[in-house]
C-alpha atoms as a printed R data frame, in Angstrom:
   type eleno elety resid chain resno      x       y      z
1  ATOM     1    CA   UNK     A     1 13.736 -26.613 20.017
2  ATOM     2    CA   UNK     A     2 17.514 -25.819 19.600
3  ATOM     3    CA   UNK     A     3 18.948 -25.126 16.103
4  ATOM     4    CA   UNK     A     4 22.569 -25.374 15.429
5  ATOM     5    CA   UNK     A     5 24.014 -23.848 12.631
6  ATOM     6    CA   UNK     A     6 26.755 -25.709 10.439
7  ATOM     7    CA   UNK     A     7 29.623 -25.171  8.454
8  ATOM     8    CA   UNK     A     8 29.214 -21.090  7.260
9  ATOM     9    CA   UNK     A     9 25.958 -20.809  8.520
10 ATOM    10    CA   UNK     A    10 24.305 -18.157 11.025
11 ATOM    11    CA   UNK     A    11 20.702 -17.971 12.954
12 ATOM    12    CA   UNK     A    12 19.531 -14.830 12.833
13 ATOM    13    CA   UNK     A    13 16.129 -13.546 14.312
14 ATOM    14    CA   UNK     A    14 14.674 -10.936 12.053
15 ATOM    15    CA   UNK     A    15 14.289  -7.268 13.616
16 ATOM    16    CA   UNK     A    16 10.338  -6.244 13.412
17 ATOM    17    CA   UNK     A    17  9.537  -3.388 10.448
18 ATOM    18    CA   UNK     A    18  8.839  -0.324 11.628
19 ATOM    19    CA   UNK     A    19  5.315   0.323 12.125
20 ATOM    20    CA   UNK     A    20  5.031   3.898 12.495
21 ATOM    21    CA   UNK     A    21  7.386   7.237 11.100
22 ATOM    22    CA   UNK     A    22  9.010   9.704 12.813
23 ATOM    23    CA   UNK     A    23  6.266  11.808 12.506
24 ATOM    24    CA   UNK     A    24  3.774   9.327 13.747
25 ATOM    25    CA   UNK     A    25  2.326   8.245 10.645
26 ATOM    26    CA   UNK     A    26  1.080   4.719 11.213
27 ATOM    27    CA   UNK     A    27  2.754   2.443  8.255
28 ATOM    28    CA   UNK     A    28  0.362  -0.357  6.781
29 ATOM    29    CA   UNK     A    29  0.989  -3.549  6.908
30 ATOM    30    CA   UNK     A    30  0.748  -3.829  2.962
31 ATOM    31    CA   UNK     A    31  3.444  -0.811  3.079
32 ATOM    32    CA   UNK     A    32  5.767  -2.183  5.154
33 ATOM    33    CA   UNK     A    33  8.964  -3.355  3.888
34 ATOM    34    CA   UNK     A    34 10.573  -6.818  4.699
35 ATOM    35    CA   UNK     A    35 13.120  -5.751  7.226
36 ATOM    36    CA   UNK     A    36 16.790  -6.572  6.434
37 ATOM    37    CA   UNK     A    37 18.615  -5.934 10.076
38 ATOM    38    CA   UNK     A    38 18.533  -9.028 12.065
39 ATOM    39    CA   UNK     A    39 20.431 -10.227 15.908
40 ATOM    40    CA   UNK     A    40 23.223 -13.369 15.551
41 ATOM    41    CA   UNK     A    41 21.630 -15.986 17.595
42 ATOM    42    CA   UNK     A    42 23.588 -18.852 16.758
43 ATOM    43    CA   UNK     A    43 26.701 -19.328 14.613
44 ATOM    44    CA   UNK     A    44 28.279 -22.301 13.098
45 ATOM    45    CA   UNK     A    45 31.735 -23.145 13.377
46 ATOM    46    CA   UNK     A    46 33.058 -21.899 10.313
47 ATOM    47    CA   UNK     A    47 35.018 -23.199  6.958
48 ATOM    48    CA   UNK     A    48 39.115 -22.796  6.249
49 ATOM    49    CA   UNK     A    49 37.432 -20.742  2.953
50 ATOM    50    CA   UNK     A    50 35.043 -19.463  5.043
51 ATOM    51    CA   UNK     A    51 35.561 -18.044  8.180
52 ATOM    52    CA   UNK     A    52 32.740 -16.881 10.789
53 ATOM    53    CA   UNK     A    53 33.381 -13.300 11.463
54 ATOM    54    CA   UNK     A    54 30.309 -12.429 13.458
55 ATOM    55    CA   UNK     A    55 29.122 -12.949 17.006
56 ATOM    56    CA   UNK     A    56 26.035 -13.945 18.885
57 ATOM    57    CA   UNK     A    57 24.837 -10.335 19.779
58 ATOM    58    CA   UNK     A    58 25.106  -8.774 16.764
59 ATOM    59    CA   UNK     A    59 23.059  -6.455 15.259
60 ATOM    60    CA   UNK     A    60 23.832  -7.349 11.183
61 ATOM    61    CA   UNK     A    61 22.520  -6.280  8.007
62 ATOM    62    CA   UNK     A    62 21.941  -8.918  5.115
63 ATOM    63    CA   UNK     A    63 21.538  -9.705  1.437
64 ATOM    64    CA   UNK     A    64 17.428  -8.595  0.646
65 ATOM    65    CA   UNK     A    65 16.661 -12.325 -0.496
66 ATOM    66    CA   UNK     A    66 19.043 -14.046  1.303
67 ATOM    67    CA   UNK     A    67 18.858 -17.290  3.329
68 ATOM    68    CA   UNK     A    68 16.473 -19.882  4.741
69 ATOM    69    CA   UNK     A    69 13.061 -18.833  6.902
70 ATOM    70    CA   UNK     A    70 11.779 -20.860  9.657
71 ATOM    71    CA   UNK     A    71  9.627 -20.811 12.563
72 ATOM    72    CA   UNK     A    72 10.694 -21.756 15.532
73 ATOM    73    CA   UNK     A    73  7.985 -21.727 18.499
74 ATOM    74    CA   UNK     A    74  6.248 -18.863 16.877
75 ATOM    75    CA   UNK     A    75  9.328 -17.048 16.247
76 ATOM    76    CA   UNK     A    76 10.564 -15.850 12.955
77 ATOM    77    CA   UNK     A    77 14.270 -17.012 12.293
78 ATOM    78    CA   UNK     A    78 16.777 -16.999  8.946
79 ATOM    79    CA   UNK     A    79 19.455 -18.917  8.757
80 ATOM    80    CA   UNK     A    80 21.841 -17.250  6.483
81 ATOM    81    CA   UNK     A    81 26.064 -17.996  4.358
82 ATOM    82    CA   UNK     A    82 28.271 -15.811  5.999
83 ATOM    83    CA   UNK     A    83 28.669 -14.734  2.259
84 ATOM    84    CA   UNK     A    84 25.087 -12.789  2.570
85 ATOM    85    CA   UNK     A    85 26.153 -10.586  5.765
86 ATOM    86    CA   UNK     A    86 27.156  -7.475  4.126
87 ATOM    87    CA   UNK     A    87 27.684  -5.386  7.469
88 ATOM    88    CA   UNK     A    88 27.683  -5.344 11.757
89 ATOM    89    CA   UNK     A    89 25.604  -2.505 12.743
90 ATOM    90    CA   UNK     A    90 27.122  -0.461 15.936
């Protein structure tokens, strides 16, 4: 299945939690925190208010309850406003 974002929208695929510290302690799942880095897989073309200012690639970071989830062939995805991308990790 292919999913096109429209208007101001993005796909993202969400980044996995981190499952263990950096000094090796082993994080439960009940522990872990819902991730909120994601990769641009898809964007749509954009608004004249709103303009896309992202790129497939892109490693972002977004609003904690932003956006839609779906699953797409056993794949976690969000599709998420432009609005709720607060920054472009590099």
């Amino acid at each position: 299945m292919k999913i096109r974002p429209l208007a101001d929208r993005v796909l993202v695929k969400q980044v996995a939690a981190e499952t263990k510290t950096a000094s090796g302690l082993i994080i439960p799942d009940t522990a872990q925190e819902k991730t909120q880095q994601a990769v641009v897989e898809a964007v749509g073309p954009g608004t004249e208010k709103d303009k896309i200012t992202v790129n497939v690639g892109d490693k972002i970071l977004y609003d904690k309850y932003a956006g839609t989830n779906l699953k797409v062939d056993g794949d976690d995805y969000l599709i998420l406003k432009m609005s709720d991308i607060i920054a472009v990790v590099e």
